[in-house]
N, C-alpha and C positions, 0 to 999 in steps of 0.2 A: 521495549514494550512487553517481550516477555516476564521481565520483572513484576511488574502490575498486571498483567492479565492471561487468562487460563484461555486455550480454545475448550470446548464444552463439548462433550460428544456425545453425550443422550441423545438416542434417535427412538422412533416407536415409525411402525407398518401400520398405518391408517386404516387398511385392512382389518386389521383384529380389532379395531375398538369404535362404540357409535355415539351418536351426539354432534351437536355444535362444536366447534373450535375456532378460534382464531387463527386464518394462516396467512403470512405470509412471503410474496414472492418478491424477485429483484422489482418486478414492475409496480409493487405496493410500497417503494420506497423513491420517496423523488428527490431528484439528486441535488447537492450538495444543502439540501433544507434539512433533510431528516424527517419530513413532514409523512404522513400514511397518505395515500391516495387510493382509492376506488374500494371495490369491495372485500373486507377478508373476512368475512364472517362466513363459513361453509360448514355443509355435513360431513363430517371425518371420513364416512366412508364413498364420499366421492372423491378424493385424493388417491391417487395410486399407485405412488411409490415411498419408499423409505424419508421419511422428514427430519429436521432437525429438531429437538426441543428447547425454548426458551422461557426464561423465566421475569417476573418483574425488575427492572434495572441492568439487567443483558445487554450490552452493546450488539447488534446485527448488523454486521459489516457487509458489505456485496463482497465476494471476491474473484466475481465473474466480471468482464470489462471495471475492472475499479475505477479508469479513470472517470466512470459515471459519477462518485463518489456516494453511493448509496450506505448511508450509516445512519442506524435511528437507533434510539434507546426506549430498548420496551417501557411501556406503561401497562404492561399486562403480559399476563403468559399463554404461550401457544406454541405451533409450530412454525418451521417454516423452511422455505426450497434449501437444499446441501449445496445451492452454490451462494449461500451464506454462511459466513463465521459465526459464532453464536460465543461472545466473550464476555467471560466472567470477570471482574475486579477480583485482585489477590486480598486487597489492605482491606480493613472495614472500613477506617477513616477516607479511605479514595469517591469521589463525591464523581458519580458515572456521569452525571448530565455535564460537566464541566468538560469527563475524557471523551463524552461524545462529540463534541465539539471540536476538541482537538484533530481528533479524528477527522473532524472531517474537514479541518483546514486545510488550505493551499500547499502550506507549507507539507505536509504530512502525506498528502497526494502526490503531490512531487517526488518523496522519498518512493512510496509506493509503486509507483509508475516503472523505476529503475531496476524492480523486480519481477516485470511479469514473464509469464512462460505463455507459449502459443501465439500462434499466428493468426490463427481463424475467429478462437474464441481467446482471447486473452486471460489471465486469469493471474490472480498473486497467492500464496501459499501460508500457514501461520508463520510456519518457519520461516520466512522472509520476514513475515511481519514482527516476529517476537524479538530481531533484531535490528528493529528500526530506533533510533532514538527521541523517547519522550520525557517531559517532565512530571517528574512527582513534587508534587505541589505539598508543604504543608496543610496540615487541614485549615491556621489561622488566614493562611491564604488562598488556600483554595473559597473560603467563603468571602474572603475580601472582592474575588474576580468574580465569583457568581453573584454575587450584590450588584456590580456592576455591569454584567453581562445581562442579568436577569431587566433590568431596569430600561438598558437597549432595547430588549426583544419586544420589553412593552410598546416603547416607542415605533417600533417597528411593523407590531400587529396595527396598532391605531393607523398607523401610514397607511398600511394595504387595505384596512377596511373604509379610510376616507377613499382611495384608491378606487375601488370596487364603488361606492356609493357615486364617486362621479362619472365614473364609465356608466351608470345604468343611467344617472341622467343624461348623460348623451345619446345613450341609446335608444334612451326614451323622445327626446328629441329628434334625432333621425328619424324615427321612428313617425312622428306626426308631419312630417316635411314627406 
């Protein structure tokens, strides 16, 4: 993994600068979806300690309890808590949404897991991770697996939204009973 990707250490003290920002924490990343959940949109100078900064296509790995498997790929830039990774792709041709996913596979958690440190709070290191082994995908392939993957996720959204539309009828039913 280290081959393909950089840890990122730009950090900024929220302290010195005002404004909106996007931040986010381990609790703004739900696990094993990569999905945002609840509010990151905050005033910079309510934060109040050292952050990490990321940028658009940034992997943000947890690496606090990982086997939560918190791993999203920014769609924008911001900060967010130091007990995230903030990973840059090396190649230009490496296609992040595809290593996001790797990432956050079973398989890949699994390796993870065999590296933590701490008892209390558990935690995995880069240097663990930058020795974990992954695939570099050609680019003709990597677009052949995200043709196919992307296609899935469709299928998958439309599931949860039918999903969601029959639990409200039910609820809505319960509801009159």
């Amino acid at each position: 993994m280290g081959e393909l990707f950089e840890k990122v250490g730009d950090q900024i003290n929220p302290q010195n600068s005002s404004g909106d920002v996007v931040y986010i924490g381990l609790e703004n990343i739900e696990s094993n979806s990569g999905n945002i959940v609840g509010e990151i949109n905050t005033e910079i100078k309510s934060i109040r300690s050292i952050k990490n900064v990321f940028k658009v296509s940034d992997i943000l790995y947890g690496k606090l309890r990982p086997n939560l498997n918190k791993v999203w790929l920014a769609d924008r830039k911001g900060i967010c808590s130091t007990d995230i990774l903030v990973l840059r792709k090396k190649k230009k041709e490496m296609n992040p949404w595809l290593y996001a996913i790797i990432l956050r596979s079973e398989e890949f958690n699994t390796e993870v897991l065999k590296g933590l440190k701490g008892a209390q709070l558990p935690r995995v290191s880069f240097d663990y991770l930058s020795k974990i082994k992954i695939p570099y995908l050609a680019e003709e392939l990597q677009e052949r697996y995200l043709s196919d993957l992307k296609n899935e996720e469709e299928v998958i959204k439309a599931n949860n939204k039918l999903i969601d539309i029959y639990e409200q009828k039910i609820f809505d039913v319960l509801r009159e009973i």
